[in-house]
PQR file of N, CA, C, O and H, with PARSE charges and radii, in Angstrom:
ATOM      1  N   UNK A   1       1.097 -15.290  -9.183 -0.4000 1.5000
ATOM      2  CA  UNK A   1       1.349 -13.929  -8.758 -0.0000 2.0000
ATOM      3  C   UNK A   1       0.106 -13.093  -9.029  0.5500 1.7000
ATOM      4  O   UNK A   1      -0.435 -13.193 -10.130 -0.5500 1.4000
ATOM      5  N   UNK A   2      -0.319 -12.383  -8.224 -0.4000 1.5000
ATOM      6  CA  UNK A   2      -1.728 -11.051  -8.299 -0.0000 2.0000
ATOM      7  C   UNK A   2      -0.741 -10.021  -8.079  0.5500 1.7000
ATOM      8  O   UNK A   2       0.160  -9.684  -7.311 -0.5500 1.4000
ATOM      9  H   UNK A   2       0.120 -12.301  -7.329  0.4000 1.0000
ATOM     10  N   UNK A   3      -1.738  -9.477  -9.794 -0.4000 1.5000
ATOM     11  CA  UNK A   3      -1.148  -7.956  -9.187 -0.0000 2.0000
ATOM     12  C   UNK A   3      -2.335  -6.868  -9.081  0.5500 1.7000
ATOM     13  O   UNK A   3      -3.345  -6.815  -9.783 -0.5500 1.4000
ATOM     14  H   UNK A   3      -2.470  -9.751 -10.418  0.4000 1.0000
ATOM     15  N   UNK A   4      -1.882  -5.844  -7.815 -0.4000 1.5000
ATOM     16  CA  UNK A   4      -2.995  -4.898  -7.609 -0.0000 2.0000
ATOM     17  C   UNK A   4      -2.863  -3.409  -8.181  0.5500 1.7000
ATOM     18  O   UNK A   4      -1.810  -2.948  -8.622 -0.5500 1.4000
ATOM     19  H   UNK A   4      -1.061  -5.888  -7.245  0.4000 1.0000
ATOM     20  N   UNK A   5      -3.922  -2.809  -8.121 -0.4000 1.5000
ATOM     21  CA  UNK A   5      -3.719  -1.320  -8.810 -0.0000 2.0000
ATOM     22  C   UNK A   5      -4.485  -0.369  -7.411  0.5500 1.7000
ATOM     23  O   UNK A   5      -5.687  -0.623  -7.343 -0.5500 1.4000
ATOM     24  H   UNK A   5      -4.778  -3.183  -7.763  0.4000 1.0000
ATOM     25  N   UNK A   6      -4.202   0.226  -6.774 -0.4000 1.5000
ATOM     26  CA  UNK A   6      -4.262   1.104  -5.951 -0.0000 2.0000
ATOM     27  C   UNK A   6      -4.786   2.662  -6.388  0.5500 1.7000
ATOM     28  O   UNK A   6      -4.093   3.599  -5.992 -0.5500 1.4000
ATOM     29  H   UNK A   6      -3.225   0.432  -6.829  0.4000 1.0000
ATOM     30  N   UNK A   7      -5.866   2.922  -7.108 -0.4000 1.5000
ATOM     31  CA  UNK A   7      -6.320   4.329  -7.603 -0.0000 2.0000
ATOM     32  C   UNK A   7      -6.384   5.372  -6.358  0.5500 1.7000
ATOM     33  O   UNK A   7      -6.483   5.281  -5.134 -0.5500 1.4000
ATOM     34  H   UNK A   7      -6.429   2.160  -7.429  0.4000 1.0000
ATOM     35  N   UNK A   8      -6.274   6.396  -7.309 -0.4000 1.5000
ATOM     36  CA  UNK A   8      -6.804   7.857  -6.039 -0.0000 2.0000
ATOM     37  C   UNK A   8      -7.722   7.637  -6.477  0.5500 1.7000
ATOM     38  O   UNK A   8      -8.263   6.794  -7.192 -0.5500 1.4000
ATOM     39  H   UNK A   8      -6.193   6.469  -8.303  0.4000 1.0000
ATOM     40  N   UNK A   9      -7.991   8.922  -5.739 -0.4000 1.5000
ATOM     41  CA  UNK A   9      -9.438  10.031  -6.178 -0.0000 2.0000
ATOM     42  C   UNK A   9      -9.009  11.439  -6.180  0.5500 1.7000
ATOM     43  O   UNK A   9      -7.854  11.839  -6.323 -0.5500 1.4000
ATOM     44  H   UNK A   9      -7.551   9.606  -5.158  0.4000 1.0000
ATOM     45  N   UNK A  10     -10.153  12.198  -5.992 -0.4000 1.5000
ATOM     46  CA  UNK A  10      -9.920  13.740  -6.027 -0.0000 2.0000
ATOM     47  C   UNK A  10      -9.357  14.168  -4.558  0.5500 1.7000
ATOM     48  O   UNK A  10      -8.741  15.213  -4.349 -0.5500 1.4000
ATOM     49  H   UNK A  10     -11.091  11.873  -5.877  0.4000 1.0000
ATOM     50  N   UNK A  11      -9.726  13.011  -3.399 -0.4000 1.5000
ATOM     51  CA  UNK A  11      -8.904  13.722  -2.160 -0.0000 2.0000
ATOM     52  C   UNK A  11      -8.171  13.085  -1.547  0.5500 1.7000
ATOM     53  O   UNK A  11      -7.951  13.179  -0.340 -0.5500 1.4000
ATOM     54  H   UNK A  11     -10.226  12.162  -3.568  0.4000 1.0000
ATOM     55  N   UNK A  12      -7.457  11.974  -2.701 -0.4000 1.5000
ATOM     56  CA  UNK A  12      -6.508  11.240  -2.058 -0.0000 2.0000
ATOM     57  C   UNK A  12      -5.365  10.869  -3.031  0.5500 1.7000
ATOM     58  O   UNK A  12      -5.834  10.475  -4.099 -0.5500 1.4000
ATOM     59  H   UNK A  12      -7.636  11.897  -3.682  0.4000 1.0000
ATOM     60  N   UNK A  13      -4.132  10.868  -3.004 -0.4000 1.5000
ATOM     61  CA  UNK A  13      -3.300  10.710  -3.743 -0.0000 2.0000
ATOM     62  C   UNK A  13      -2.383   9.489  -3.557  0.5500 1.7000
ATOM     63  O   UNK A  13      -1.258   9.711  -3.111 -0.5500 1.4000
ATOM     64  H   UNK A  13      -3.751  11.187  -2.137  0.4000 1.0000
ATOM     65  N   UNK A  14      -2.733   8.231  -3.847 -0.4000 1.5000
ATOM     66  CA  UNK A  14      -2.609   7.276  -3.489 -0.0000 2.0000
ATOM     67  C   UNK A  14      -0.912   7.049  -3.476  0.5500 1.7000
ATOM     68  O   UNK A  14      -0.512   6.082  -2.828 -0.5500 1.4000
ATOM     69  H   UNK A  14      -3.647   8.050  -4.209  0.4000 1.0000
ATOM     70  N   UNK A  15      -0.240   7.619  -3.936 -0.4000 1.5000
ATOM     71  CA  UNK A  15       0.698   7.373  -4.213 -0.0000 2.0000
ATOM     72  C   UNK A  15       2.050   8.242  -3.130  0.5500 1.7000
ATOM     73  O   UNK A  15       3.201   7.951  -2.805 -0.5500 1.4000
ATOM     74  H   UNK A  15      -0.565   8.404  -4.463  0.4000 1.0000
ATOM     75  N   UNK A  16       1.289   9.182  -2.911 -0.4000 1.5000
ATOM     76  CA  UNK A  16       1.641  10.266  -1.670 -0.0000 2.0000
ATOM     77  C   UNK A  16       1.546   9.409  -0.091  0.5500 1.7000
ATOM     78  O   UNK A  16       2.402   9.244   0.778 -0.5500 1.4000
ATOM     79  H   UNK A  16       0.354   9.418  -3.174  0.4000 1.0000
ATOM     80  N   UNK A  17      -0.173   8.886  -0.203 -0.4000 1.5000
ATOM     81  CA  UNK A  17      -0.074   8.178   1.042 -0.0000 2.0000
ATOM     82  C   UNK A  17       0.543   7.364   0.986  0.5500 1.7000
ATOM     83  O   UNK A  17       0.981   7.179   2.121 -0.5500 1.4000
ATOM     84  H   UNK A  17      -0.868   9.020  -0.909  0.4000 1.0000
ATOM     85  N   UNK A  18       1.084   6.349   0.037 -0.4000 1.5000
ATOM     86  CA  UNK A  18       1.827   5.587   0.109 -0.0000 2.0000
ATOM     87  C   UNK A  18       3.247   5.683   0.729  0.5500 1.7000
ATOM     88  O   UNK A  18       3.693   5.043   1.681 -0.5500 1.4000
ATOM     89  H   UNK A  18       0.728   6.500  -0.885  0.4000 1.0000
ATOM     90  N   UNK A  19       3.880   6.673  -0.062 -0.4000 1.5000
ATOM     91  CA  UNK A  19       5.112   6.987   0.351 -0.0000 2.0000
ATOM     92  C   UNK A  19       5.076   7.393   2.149  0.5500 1.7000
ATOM     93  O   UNK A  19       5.692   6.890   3.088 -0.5500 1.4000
ATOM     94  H   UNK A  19       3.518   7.193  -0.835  0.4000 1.0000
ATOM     95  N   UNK A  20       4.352   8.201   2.107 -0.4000 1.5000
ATOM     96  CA  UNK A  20       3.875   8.363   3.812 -0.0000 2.0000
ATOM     97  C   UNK A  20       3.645   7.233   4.795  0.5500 1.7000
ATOM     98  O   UNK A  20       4.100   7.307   5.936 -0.5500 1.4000
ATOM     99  H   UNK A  20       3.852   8.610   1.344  0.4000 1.0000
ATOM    100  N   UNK A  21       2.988   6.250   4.401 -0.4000 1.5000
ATOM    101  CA  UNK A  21       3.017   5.044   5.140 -0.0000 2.0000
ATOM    102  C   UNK A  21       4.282   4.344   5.244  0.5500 1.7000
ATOM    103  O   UNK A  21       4.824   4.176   6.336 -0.5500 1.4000
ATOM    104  H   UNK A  21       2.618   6.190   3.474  0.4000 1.0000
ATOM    105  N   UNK A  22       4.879   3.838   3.917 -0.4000 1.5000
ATOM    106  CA  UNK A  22       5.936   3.478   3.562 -0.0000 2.0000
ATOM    107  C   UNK A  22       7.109   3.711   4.938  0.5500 1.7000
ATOM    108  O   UNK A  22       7.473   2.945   5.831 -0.5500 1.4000
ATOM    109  H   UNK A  22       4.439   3.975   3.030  0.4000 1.0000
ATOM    110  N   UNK A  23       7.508   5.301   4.566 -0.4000 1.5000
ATOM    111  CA  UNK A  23       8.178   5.838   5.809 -0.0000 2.0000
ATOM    112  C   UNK A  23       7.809   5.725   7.177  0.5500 1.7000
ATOM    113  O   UNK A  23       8.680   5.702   8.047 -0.5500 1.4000
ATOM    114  H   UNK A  23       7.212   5.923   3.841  0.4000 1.0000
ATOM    115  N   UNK A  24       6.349   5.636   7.505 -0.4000 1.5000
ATOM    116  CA  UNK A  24       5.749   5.322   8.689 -0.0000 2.0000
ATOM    117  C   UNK A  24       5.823   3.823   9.565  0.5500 1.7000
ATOM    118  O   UNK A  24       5.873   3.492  10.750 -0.5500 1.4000
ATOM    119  H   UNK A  24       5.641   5.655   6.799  0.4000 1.0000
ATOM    120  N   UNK A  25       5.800   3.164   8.276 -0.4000 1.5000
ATOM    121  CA  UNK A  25       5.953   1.798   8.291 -0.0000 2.0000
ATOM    122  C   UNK A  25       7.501   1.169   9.112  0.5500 1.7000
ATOM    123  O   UNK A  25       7.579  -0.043   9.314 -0.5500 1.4000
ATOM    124  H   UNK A  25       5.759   3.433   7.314  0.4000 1.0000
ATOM    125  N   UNK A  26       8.399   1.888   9.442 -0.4000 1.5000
ATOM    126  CA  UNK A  26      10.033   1.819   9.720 -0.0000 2.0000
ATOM    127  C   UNK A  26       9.850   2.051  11.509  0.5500 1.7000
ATOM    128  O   UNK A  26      10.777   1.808  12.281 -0.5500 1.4000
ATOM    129  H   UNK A  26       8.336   2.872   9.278  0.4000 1.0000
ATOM    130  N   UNK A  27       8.497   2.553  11.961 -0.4000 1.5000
ATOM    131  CA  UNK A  27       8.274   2.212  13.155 -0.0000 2.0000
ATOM    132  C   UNK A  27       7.164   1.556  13.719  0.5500 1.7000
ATOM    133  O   UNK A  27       5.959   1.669  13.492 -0.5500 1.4000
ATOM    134  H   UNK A  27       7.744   2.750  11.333  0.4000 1.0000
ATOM    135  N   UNK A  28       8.020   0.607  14.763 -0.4000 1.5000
ATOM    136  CA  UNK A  28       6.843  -0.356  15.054 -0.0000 2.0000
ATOM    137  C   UNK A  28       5.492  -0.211  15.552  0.5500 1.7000
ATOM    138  O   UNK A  28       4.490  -0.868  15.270 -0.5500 1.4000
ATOM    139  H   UNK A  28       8.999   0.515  14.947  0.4000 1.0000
ATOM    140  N   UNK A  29       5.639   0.749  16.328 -0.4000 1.5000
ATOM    141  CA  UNK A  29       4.685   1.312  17.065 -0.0000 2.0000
ATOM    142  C   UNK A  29       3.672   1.926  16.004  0.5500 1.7000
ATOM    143  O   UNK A  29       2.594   2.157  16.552 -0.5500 1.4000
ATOM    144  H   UNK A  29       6.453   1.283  16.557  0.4000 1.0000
ATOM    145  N   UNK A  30       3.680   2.180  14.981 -0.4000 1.5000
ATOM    146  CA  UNK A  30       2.735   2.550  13.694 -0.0000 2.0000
ATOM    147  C   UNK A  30       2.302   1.805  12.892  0.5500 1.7000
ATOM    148  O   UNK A  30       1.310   1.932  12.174 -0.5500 1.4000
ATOM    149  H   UNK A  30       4.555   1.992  14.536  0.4000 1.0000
ATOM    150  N   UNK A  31       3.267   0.716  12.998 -0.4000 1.5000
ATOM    151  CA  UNK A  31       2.500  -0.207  11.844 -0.0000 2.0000
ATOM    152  C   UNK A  31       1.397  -1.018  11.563  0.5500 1.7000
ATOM    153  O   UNK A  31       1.008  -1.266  10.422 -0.5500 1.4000
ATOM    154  H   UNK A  31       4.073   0.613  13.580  0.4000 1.0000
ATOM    155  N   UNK A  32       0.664  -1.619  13.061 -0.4000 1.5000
ATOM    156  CA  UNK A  32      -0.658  -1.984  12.475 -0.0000 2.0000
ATOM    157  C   UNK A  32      -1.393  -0.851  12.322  0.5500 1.7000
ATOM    158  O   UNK A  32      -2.306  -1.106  11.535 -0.5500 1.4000
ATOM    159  H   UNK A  32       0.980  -1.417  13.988  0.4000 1.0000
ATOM    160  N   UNK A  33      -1.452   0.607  12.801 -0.4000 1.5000
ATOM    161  CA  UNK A  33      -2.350   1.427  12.234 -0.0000 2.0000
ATOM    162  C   UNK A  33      -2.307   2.461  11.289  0.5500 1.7000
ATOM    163  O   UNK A  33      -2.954   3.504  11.191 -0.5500 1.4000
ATOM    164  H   UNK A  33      -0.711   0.814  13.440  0.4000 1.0000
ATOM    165  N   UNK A  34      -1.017   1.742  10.313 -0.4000 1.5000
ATOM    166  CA  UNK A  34      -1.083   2.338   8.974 -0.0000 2.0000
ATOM    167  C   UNK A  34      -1.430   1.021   7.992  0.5500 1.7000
ATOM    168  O   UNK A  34      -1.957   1.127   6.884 -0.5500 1.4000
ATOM    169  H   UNK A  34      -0.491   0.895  10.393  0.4000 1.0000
ATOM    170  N   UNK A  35      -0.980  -0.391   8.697 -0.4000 1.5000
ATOM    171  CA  UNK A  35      -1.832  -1.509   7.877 -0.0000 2.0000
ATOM    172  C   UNK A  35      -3.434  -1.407   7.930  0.5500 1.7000
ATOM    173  O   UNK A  35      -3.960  -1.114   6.856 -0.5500 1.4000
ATOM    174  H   UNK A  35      -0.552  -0.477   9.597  0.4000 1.0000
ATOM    175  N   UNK A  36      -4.393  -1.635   9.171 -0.4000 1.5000
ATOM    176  CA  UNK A  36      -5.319  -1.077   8.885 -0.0000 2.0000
ATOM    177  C   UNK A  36      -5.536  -0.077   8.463  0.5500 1.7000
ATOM    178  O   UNK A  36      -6.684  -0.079   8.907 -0.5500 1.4000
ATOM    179  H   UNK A  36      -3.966  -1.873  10.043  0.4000 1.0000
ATOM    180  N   UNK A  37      -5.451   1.176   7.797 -0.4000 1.5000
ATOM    181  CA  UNK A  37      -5.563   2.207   6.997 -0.0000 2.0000
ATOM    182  C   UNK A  37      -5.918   1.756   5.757  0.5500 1.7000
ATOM    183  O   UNK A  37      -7.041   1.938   5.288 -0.5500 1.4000
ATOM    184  H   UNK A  37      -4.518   1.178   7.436  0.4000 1.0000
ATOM    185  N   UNK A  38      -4.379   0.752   4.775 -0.4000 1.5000
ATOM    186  CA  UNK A  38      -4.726   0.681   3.586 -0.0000 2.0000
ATOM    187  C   UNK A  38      -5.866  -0.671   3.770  0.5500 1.7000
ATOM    188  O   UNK A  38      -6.617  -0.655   2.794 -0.5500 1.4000
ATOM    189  H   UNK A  38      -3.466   0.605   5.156  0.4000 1.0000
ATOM    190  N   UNK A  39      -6.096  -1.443   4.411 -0.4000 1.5000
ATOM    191  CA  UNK A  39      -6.824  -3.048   4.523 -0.0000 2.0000
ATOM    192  C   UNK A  39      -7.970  -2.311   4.366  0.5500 1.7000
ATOM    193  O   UNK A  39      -8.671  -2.635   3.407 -0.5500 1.4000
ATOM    194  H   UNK A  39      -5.486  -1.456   5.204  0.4000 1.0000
ATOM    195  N   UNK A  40      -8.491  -1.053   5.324 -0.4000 1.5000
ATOM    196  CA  UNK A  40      -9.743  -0.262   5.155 -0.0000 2.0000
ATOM    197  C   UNK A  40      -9.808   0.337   3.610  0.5500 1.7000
ATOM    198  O   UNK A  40     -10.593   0.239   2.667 -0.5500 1.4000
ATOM    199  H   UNK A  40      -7.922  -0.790   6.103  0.4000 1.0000
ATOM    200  N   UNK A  41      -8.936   0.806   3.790 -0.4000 1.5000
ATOM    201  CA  UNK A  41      -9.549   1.093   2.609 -0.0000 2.0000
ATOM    202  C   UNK A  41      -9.583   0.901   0.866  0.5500 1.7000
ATOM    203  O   UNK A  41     -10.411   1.267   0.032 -0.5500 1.4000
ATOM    204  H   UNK A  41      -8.298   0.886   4.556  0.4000 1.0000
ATOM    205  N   UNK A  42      -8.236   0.126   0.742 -0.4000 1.5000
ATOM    206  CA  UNK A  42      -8.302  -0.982   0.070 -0.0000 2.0000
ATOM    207  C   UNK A  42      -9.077  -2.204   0.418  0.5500 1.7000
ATOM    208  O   UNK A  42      -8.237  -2.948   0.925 -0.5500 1.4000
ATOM    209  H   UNK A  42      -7.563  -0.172   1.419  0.4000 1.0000
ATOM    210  N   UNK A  43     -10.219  -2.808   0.420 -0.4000 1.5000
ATOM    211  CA  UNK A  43     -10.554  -3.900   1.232 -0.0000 2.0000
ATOM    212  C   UNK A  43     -10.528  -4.816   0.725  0.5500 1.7000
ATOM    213  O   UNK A  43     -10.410  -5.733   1.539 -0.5500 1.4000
ATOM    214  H   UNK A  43     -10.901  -2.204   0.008  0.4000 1.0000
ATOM    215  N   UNK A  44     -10.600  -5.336  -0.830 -0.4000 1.5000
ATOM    216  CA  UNK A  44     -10.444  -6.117  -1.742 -0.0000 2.0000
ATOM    217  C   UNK A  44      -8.588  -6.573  -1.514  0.5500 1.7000
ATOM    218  O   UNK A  44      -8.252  -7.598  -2.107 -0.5500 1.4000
ATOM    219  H   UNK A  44     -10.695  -4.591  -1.491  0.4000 1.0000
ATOM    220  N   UNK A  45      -7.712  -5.988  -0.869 -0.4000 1.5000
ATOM    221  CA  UNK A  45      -6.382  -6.595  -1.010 -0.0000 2.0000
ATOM    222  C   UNK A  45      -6.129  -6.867   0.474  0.5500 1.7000
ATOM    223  O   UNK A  45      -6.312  -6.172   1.473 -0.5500 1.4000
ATOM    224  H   UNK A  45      -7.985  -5.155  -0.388  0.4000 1.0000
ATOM    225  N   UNK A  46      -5.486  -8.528   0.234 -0.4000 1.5000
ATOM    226  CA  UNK A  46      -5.226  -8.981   1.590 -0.0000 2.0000
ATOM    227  C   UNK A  46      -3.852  -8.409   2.425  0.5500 1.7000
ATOM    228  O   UNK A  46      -2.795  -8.038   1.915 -0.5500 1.4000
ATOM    229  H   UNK A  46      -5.338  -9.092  -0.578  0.4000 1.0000
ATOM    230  N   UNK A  47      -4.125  -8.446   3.536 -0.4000 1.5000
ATOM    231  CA  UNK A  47      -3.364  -7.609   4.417 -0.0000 2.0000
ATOM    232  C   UNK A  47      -2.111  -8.310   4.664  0.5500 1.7000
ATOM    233  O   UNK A  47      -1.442  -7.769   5.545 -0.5500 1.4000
ATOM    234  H   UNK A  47      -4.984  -8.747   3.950  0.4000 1.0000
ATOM    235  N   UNK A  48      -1.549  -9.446   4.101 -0.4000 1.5000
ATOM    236  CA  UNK A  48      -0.536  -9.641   3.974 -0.0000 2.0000
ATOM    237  C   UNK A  48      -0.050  -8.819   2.452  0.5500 1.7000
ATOM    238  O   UNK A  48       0.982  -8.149   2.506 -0.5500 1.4000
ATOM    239  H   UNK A  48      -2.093  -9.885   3.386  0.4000 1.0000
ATOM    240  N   UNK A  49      -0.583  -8.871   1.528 -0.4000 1.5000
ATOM    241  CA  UNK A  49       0.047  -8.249   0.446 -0.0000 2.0000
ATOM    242  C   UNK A  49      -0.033  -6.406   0.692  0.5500 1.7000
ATOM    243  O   UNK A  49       0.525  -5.707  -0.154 -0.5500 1.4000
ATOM    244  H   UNK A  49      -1.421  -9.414   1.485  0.4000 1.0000
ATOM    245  N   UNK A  50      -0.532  -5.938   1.518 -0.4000 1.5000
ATOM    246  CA  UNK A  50      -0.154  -4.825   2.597 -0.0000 2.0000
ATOM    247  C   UNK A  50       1.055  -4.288   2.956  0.5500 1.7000
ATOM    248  O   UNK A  50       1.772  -3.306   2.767 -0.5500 1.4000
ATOM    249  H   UNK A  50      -0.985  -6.505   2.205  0.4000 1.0000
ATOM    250  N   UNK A  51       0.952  -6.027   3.952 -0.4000 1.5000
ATOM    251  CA  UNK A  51       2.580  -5.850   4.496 -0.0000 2.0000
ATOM    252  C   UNK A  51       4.148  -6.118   3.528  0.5500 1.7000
ATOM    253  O   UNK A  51       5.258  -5.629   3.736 -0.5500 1.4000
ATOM    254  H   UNK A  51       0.369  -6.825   4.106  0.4000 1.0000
ATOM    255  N   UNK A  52       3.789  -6.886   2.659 -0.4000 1.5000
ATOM    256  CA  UNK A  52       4.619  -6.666   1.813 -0.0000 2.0000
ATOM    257  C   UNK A  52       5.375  -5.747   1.204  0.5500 1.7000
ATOM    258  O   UNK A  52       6.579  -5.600   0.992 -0.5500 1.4000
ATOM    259  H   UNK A  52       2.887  -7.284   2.490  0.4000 1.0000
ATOM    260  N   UNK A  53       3.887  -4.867   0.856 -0.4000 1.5000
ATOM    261  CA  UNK A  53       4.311  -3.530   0.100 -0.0000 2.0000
ATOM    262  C   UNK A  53       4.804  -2.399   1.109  0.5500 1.7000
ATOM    263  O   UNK A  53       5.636  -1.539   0.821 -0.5500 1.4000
ATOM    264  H   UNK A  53       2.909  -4.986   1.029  0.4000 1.0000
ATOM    265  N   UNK A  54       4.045  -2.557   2.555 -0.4000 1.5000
ATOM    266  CA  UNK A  54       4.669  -1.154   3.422 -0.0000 2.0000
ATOM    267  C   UNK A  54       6.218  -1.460   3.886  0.5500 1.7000
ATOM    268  O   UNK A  54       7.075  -0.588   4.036 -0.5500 1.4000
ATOM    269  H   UNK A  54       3.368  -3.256   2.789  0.4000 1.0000
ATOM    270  N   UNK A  55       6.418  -2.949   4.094 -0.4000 1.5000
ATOM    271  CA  UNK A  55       7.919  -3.139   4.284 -0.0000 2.0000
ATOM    272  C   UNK A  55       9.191  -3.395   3.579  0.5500 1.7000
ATOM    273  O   UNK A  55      10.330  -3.740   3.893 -0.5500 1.4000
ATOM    274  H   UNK A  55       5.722  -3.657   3.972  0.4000 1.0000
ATOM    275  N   UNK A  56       8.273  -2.963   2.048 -0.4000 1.5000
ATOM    276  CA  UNK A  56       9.059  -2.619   1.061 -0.0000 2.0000
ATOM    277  C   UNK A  56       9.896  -3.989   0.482  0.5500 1.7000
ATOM    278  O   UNK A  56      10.964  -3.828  -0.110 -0.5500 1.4000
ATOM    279  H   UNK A  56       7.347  -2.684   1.793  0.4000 1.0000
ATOM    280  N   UNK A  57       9.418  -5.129   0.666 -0.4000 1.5000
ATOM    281  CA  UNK A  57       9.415  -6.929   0.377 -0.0000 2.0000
ATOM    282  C   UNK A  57       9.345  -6.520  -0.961  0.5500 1.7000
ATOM    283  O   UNK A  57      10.397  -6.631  -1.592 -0.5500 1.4000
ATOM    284  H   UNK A  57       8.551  -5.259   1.147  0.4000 1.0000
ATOM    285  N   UNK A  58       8.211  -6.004  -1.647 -0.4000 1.5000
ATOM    286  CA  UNK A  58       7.815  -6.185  -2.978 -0.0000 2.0000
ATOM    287  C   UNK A  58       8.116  -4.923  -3.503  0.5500 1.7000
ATOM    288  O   UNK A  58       7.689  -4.029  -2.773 -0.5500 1.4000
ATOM    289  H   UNK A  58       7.357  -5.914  -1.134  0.4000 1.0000
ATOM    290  N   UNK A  59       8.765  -4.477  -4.622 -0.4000 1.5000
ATOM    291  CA  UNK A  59       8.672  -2.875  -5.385 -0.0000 2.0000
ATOM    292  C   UNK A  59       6.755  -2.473  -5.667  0.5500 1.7000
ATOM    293  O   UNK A  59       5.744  -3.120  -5.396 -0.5500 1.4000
ATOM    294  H   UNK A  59       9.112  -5.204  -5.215  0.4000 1.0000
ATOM    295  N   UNK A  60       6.946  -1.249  -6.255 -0.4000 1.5000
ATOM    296  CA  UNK A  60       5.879  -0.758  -6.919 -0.0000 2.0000
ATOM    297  C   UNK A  60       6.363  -0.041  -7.931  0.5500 1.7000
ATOM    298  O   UNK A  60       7.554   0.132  -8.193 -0.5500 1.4000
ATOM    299  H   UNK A  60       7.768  -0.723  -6.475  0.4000 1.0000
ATOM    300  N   UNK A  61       5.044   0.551  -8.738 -0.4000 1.5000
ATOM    301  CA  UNK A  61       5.780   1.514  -9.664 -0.0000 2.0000
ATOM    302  C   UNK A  61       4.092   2.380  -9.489  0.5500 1.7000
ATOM    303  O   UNK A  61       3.083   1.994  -8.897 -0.5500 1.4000
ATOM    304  H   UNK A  61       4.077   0.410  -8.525  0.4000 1.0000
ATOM    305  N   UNK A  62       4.364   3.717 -10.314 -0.4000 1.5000
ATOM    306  CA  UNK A  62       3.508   4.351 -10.242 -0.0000 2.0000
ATOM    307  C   UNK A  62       3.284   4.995 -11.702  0.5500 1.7000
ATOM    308  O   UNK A  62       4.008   5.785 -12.307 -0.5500 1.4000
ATOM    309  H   UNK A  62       5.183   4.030 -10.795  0.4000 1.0000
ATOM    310  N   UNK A  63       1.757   4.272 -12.173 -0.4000 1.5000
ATOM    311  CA  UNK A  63       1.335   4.664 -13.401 -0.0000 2.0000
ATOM    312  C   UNK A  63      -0.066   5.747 -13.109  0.5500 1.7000
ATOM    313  O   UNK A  63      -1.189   5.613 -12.623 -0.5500 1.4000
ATOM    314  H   UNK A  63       1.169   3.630 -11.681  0.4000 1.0000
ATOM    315  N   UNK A  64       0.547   6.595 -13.568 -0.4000 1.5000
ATOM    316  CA  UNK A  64      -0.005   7.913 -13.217 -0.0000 2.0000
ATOM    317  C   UNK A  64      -0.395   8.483 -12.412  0.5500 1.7000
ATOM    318  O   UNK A  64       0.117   9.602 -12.366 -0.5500 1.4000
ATOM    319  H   UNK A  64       1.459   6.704 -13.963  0.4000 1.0000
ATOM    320  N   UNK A  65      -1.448   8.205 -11.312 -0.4000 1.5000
ATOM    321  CA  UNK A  65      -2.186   8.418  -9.946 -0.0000 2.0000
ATOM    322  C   UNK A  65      -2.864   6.950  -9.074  0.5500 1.7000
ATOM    323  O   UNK A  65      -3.608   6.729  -8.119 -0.5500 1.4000
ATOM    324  H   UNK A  65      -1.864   7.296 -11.349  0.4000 1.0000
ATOM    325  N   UNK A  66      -2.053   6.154 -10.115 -0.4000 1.5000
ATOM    326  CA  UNK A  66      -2.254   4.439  -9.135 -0.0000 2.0000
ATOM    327  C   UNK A  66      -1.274   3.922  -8.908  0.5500 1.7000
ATOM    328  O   UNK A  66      -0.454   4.075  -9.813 -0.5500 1.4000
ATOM    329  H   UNK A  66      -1.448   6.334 -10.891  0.4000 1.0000
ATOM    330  N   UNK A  67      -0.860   3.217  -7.900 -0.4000 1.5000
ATOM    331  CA  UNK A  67      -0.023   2.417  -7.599 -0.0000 2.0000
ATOM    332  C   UNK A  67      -0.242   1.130  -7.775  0.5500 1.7000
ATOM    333  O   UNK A  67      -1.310   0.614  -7.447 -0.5500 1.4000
ATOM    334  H   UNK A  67      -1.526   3.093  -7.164  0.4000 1.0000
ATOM    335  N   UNK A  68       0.800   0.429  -8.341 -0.4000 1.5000
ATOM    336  CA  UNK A  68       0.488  -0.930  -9.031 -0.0000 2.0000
ATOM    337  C   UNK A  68       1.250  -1.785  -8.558  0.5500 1.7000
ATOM    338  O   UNK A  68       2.357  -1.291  -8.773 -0.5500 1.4000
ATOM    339  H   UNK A  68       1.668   0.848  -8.607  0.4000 1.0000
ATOM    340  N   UNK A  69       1.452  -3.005  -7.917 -0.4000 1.5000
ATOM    341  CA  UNK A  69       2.101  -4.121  -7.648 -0.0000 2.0000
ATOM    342  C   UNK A  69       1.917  -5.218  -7.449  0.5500 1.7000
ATOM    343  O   UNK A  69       0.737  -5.555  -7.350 -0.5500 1.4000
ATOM    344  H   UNK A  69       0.553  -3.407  -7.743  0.4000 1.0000
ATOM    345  N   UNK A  70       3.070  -6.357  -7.287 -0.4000 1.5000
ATOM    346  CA  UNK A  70       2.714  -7.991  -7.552 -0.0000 2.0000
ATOM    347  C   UNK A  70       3.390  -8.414  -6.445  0.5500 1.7000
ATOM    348  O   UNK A  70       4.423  -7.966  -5.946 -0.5500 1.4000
ATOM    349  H   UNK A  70       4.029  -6.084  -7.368  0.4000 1.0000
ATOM    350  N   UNK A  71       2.481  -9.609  -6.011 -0.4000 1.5000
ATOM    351  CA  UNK A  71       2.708 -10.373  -4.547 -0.0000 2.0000
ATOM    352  C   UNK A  71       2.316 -11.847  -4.916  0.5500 1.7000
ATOM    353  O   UNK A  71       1.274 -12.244  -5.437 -0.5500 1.4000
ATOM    354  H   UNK A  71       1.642  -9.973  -6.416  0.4000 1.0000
ATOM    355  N   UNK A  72       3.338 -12.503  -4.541 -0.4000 1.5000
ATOM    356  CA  UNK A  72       2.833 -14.028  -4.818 -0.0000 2.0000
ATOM    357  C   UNK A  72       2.105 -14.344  -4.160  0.5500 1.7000
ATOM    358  O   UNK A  72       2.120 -13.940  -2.997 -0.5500 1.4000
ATOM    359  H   UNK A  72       4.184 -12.180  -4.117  0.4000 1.0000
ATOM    360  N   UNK A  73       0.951 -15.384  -4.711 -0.4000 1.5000
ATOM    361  CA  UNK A  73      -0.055 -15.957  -3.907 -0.0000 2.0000
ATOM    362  C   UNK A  73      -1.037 -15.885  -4.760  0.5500 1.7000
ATOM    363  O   UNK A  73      -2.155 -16.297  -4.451 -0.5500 1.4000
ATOM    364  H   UNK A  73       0.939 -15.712  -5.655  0.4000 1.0000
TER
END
């Protein structure tokens, strides 16, 4: 199992976009271009463990202003 940590910054609230994708993610017509979003800009995490997390397969939790989660593989 890998697990990833997802940080902000000062103009991004990783955890906000998340939830935003998340919800975005429930239509088809959006979903590869909210997967490329995080693949860009997460680029270090593979875009299946992406899809995991936007279709809500895997939980997260949120430690402070990162989002943190585990995907087998």
């Amino acid at each position: 199992m890998t697990t990833y940590r997802l940080g902000s910054s000062p103009a991004v609230h990783t955890p906000g976009i998340l939830a935003w994708a998340i919800n975005g993610y429930a239509f088809q017509q959006d979903r590869q271009r909210l997967l490329d979003l995080f693949c860009v800009t997460f680029s270090s995490v593979p875009s299946d463990a992406f899809e995991s997390l936007l279709s809500k397969a895997v939980p997260y939790t949120v430690d402070g202003e990162t989002v943190v989660f585990t995907v087998e593989g």
